[in-house]
C-alpha positions in Angstrom: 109.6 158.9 86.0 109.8 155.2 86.0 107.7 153.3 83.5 105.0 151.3 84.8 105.3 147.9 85.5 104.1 145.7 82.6 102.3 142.4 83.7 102.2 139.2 81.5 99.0 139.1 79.6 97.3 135.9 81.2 95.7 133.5 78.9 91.7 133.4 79.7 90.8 129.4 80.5 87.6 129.9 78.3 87.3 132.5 76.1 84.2 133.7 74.6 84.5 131.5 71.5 84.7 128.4 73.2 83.6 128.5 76.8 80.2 127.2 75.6 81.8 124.2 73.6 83.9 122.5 76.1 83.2 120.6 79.3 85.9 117.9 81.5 85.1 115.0 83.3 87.7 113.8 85.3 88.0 110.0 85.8 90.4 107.7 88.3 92.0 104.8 87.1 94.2 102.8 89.3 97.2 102.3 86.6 100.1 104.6 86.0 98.4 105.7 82.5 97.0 109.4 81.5 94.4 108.5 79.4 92.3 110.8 77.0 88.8 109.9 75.4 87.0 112.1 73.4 83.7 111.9 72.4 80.6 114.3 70.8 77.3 114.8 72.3 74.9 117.6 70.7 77.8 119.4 68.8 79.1 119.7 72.3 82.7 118.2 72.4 83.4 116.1 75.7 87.1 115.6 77.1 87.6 113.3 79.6 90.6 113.0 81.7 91.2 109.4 83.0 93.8 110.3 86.2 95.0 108.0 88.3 95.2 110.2 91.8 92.5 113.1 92.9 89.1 113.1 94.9 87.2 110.4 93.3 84.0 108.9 94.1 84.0 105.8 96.2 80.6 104.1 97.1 76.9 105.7 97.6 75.1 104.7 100.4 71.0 104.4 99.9 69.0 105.9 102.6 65.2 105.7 102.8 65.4 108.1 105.4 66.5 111.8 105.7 69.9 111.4 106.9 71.0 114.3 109.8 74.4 113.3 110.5 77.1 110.7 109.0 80.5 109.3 111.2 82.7 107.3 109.8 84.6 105.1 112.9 87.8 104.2 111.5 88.7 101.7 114.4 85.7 99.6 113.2 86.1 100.8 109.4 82.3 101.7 109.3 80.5 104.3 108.5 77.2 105.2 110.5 73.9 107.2 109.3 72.0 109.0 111.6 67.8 109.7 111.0 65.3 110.7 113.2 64.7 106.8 115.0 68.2 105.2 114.9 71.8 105.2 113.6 72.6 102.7 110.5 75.7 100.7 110.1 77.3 100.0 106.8 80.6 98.7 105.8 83.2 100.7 104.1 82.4 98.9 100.9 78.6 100.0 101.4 77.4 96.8 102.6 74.8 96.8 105.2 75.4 96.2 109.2 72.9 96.7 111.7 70.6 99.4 113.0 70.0 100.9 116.1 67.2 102.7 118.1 68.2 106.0 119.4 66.1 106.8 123.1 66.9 110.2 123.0 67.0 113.1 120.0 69.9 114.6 118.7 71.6 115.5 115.1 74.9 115.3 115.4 77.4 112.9 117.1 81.0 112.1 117.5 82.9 109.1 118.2 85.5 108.7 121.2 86.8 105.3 121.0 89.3 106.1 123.6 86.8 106.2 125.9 84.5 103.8 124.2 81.4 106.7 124.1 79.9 108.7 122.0 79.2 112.6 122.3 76.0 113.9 121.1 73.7 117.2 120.1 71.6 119.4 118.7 72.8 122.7 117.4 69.4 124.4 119.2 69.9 122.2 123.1 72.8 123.6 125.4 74.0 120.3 126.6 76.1 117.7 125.2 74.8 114.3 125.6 76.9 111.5 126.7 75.7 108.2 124.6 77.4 104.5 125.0 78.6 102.9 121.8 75.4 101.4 121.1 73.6 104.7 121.5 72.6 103.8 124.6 72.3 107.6 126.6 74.1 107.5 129.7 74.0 111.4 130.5 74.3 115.3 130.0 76.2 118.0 130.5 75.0 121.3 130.0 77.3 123.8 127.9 77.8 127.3 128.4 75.7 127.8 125.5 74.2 126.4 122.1 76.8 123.9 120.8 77.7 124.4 117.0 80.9 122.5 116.3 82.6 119.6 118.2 86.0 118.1 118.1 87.9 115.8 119.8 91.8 116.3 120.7 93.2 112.9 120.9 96.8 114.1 121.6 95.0 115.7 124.7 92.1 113.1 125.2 89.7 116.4 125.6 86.9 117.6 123.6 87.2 121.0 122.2 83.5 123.0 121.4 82.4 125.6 119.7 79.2 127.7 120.5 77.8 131.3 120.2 80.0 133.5 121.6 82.5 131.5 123.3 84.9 127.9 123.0 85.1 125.1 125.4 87.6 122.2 126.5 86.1 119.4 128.1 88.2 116.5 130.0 87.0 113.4 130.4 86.3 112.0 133.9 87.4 108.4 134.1 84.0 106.8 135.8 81.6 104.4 134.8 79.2 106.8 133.6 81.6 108.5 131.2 81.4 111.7 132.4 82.7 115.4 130.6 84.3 118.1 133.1 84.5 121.4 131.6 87.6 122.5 132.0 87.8 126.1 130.0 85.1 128.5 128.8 87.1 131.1 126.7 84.3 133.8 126.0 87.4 137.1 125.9 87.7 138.3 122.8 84.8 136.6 121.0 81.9 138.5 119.6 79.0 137.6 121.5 77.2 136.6 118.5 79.6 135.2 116.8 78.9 131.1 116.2 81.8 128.7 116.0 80.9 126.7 113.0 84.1 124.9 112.5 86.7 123.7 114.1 90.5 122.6 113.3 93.2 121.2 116.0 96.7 122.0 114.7 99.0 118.9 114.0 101.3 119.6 116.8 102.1 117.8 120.1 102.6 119.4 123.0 101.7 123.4 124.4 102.2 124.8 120.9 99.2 123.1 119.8 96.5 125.7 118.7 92.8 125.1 117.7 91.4 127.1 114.7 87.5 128.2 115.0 85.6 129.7 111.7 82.6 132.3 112.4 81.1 133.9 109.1 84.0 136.0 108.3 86.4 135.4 111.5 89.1 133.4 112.1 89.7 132.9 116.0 92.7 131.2 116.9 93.4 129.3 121.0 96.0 128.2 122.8 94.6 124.8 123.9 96.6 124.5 127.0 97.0 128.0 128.3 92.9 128.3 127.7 93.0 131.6 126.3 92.6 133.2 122.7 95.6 134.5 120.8 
């Protein structure tokens, strides 16, 4: 009979014996230096790292308001803060714009610069709402049923949507108005209660392009241009 297989003993990251005594910051710095700095705070010793690449912090934006939704447009390099009266404007480098007054409720929005609208809703409203850039509301279209996730396809030019029990592609109707034709309504396959949270559009050109939808603890995976689940 064979011996069993012996793993390598891993080293534990913090150990009893010093878990409690260490803590890391992790700093950017734009030169090509790896920095250390220690220092001692309540018999507590402090390591920080200085890097120089990494998720780092870049501005904070101050909002009197409670904030349901921010966009950041990246043909006008602005990021945009939506409350319960209007959407704020404010620079990249947190500097603010303009505001505007919003006729009609929603929380969430999405920015189609290709077709110079906006897309809008509220996670408990079956309809999408069809908004100008300025916010000014130009329409609806009602949606098969609550909408919880929205994303556009720009290799397509179609909006892709996720709601309970079933995902959506929408083509854009070339008119004044700005209209959305729905174009699909996969429901086969989905659990009917199921609520597509999130949504990711594969990096891929062409009929291999497939669209990722998260639901609690499913993964559901569509063929964009055949308009079916795989």
């Amino acid at each position: 009979m064979a011996a069993p297989l012996q793993l390598p003993r891993l080293r534990d990251p913090f150990p009893p014996d010093e878990s409690v005594h260490f803590s890391k910051r992790i700093r950017y710095s734009p030169d090509h230096k790896f920095q250390k700095q220690s220092t001692s705070f309540a018999a507590l010793d402090e390591e920080e790292e200085v890097l120089r690449h990494g998720v780092k912090p870049f501005i904070k934006l101050q909002h009197p308001h409670t904030v349901y939704h921010a966009d950041y447009n990246k043909h006008t390099e602005e990021y945009l803060l939506l409350d319960t009266t209007s959407v704020h404007f404010w620079t990249k480098t947190g500097q603010y714009v303009k505001s505007c007054k919003i006729n009609t409720f929603f929380t969430n929005f999405i920015s189609i610069p290709p077709n110079e609208c906006l897309i809008a809703w509220s996670e408990d409203v079956e309809a999408l709402k069809i908004l100008s850039p300025s916010f000014e509301f130009l329409g609806t279209v009602e949606s098969p049923s609550t909408v919880k996730s929205v994303i556009y396809n720009d290799s397509t030019d179609e909006l892709l949507t996720g709601g309970t029990g079933n995902f959506t592609v929408w083509s854009f109707r070339k008119l004044k108005d700005q209209k959305l034709v729905r174009k699909s309504v996969i429901v086969k396959g989905i659990h009917p209660e199921d609520q597509l949270q999130q949504l990711m559009v594969e990096d891929v050109i062409g009929p291999a392009q497939r669209c990722f939808a998260v639901s609690s603890k499913r993964v559901y995976i569509f063929d964009i241009y055949g308009g079916q689940m795989l």
